[in-house]
C-alpha positions in Angstrom: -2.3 6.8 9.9 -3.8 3.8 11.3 -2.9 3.6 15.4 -2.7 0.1 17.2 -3.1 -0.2 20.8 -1.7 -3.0 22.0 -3.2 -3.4 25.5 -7.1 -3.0 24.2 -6.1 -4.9 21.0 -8.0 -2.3 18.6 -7.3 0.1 16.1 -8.9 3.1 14.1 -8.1 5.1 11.3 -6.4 8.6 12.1 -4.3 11.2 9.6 -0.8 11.7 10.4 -1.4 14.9 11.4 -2.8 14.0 14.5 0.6 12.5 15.2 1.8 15.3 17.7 -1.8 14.9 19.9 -0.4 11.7 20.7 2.6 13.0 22.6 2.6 13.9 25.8 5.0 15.5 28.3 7.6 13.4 29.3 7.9 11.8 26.2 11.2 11.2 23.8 10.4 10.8 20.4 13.3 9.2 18.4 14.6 10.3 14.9 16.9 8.9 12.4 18.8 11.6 11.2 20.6 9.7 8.9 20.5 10.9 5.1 20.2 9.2 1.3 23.5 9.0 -0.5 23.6 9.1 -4.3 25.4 6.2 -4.3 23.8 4.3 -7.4 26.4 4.5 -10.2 26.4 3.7 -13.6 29.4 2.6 -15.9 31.1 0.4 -18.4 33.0 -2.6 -18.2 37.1 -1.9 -19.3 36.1 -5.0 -21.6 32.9 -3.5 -22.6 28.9 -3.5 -21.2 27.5 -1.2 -19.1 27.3 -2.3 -15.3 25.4 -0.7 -12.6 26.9 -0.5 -9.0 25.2 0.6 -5.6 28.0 1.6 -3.1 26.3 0.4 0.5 29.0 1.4 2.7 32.8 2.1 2.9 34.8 -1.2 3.6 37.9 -0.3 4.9 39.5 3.2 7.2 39.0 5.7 4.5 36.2 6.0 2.0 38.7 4.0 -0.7 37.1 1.0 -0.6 33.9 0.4 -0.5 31.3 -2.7 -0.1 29.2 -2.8 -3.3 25.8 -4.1 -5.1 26.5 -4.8 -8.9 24.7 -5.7 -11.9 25.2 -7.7 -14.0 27.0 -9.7 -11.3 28.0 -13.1 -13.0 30.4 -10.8 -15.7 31.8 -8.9 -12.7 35.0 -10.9 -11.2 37.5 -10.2 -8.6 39.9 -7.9 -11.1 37.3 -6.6 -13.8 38.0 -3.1 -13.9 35.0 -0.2 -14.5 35.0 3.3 -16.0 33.2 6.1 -14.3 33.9 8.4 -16.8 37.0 9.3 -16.2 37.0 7.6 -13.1 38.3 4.0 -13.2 37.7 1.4 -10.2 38.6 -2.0 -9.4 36.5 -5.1 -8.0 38.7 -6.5 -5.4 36.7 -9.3 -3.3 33.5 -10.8 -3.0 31.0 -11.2 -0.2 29.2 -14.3 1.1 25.8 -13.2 -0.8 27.2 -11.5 -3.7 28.3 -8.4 -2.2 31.6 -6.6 -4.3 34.8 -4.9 -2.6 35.3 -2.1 -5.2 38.3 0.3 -5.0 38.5 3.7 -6.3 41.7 5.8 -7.1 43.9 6.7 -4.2 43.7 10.2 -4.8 39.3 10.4 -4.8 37.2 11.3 -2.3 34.1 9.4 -3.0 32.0 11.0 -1.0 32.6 14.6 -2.4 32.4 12.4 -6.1 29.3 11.0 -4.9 27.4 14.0 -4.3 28.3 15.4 -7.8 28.0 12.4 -9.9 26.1 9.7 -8.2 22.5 8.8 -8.7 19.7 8.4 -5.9 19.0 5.3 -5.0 15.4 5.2 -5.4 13.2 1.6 -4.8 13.3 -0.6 -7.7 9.1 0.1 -7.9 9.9 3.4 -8.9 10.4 2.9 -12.9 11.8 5.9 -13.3 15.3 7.7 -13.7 16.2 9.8 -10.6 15.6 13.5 -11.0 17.7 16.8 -9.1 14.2 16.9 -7.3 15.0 13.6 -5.2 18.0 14.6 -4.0 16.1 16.6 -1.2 12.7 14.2 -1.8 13.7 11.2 -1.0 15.3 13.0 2.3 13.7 13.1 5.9 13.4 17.1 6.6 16.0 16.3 9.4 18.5 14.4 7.6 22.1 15.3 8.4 24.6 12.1 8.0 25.1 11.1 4.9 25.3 7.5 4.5 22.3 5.4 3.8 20.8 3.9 0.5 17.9 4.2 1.6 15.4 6.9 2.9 14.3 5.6 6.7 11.2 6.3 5.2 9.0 6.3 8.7 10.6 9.9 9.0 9.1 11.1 5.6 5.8 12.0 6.9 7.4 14.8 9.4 7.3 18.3 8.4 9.2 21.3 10.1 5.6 22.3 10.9 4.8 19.0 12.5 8.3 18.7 14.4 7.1 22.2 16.2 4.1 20.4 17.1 5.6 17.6 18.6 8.2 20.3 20.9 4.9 22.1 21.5 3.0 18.9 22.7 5.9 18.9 25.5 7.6 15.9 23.8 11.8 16.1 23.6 13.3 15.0 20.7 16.4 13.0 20.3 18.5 12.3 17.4 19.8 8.5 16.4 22.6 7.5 13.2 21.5 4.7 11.5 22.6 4.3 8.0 20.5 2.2 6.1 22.3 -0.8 4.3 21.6 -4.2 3.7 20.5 -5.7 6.7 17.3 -3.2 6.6 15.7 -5.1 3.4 17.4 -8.7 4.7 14.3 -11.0 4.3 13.9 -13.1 7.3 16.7 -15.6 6.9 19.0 -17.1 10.1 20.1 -15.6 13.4 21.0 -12.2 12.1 21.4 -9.4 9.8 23.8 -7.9 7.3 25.4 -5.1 9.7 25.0 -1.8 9.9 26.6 1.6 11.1 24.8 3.2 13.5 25.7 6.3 16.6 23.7 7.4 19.1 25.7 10.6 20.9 25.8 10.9 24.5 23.5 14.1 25.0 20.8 11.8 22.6 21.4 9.2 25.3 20.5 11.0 28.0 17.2 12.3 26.6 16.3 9.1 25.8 17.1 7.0 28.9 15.6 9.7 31.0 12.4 9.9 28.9 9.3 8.5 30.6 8.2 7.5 27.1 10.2 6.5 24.7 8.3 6.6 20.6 10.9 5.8 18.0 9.9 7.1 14.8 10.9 3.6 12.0 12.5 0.8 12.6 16.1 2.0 12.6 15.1 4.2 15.0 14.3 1.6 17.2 16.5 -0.8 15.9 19.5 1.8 17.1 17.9 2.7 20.4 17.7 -1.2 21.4 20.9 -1.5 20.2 22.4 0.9 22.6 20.7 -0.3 25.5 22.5 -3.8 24.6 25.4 -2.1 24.5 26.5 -2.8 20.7 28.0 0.3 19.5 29.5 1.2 16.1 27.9 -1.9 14.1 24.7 -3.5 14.8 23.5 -7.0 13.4 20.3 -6.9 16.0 17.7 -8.9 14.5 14.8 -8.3 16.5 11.8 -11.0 16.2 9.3 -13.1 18.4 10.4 -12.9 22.3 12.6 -10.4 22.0 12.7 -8.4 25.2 12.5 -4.6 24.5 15.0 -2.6 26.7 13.6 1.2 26.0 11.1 1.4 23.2 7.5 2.2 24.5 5.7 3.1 21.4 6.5 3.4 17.4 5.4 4.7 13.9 6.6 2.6 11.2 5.5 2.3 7.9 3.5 -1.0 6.2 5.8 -3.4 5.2 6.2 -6.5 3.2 5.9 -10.2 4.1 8.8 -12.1 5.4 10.6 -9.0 5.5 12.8 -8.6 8.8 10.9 -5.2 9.0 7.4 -6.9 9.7 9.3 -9.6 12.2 10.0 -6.6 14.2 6.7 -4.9 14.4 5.1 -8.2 15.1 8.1 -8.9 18.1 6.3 -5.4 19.3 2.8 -5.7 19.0 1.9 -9.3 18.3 2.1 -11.3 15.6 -1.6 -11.9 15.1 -2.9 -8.7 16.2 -0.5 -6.8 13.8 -1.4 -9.2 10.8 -5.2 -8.5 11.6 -4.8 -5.1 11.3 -2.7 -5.1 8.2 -5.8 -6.7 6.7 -7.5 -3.8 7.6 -5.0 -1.6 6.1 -5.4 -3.9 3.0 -9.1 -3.6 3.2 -9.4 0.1 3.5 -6.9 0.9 1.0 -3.5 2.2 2.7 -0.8 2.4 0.6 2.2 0.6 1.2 5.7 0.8 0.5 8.7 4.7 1.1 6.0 6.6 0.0 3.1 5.3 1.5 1.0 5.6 4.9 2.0 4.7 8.3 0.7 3.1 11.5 1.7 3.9 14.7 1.9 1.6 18.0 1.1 3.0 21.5 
């Protein structure tokens, strides 16, 4: 874990579990509960070829419809049907970058089908098929709402043993609902960001607008909390970069991230562009690993 402090404008090298010595009484620290969906699909084509969808999030009332990655995308039109095994859907629009309205059978509860037939969706570096193993790996230890496509990995370093730690150090805790779509690996392009669904319940409020010390575990953590405090609920677009004014977060662990990814923007909107960029040459330098299942940094 390599910590930044942002007023003395150094850093040194530290192991995540040293995490819970940096919280103090007083403090809220801020967890995504949300939770990986196996929502990766693979099927044929009614006119033939195998195709491979990624459900990113329903697209209607019910969990019918849904918005949709797919691949090949140039053979998949607005009326090209695809077999799940016995499961047939329907492509029924297209989005402004490529996105797919697919429609399952009236009568299916994709969710439930999901969890029985659906694939994790790991990261594309991971060249490997998904195994029964990372259904529960490529999960945060407090994940409860199932509905992102993607681990908020920031939350993958905690243990039950660690959490205890944290509620020892006299730290609350306080739970935030973002699900993880597309806006979360949006590079850095316009005013704002593919939306996504996010919930933060009234008792989590509290805890965290009475905190003395807010510490938001990821960027969806924070990205929800600031949200809130803008008063956006249900949806959130925020695209948080340079000069953006921070309403409640005080400190954060995030994880390294790529470049001109809307991820970094927001840790360099929090810490500095230059500062943060220095000591991700550091990182380089000294070998941290990057990427879900790498090391972390955290920003007091």
């Amino acid at each position: 874990m390599l910590v930044l402090y942002r007023v003395q404008r150094r850093w040194e090298d530290r192991m995540f579990r040293e995490f819970p010595g940096f919280l103090h009484p007083g403090d809220c620290l801020v967890l995504n509960d949300s939770r990986v969906l196996p929502s990766r699909l693979i099927g044929r084509r009614a006119s033939a070829g195998e195709v491979e969808v990624l459900l990113v999030e329903p697209a209607g009332a019910d969990s019918r419809t849904w918005t949709a990655l797919v691949r090949p995308g140039r053979k998949m039109p607005t009326g090209e049907r695809i077999l799940f095994g016995d499961v047939e859907a329907e492509i029924v629009g297209r989005g402004e970058f490529g996105e797919r309205t697919v429609r399952f059978p009236e009568d299916l509860n994709v969710p439930e089908w999901l969890e029985k037939t659906g694939h994790v969706p790991l990261p594309p570096y991971i060249k490997r098929c998904d195994t029964s193993e990372d259904r529960e790996r490529y999960q945060t230890v407090f994940a409860r709402q199932a509905g992102s496509i993607a681990a908020p990995t920031a939350g993958l370093h905690f243990t039950p043993e660690i959490l205890k730690e944290c509620e020892q150090a006299g730290a609350g805790i306080a739970y935030v609902t973002l699900h993880v779509g597309l806006g979360t690996f949006q590079p850095v392009r316009g005013d704002s960001l593919h939306s996504e669904r996010f919930l933060v319940s009234e008792g989590n409020a509290a805890k965290i607008r009475q905190a003395e010390r807010v510490l938001c575990a990821g960027t969806t953590s924070v990205r929800a909390v600031e949200s809130m405090f803008l008063g956006r609920t249900g949806k959130t677009d925020l695209f948080i970069r340079t000069g953006f004014d921070f309403q409640r977060t005080n400190a954060m662990l995030t994880n390294f991230h790529l470049p001109q990814s809307s991820l970094l923007t927001l840790v360099c909107a929090f810490a500095g562009q230059d500062f943060v960029l220095s000591a991700y040459r550091h990182a380089v330098e000294a070998g941290y690993r990057f990427y879900s299942y790498g090391d972390c940094m955290l920003i007091v």
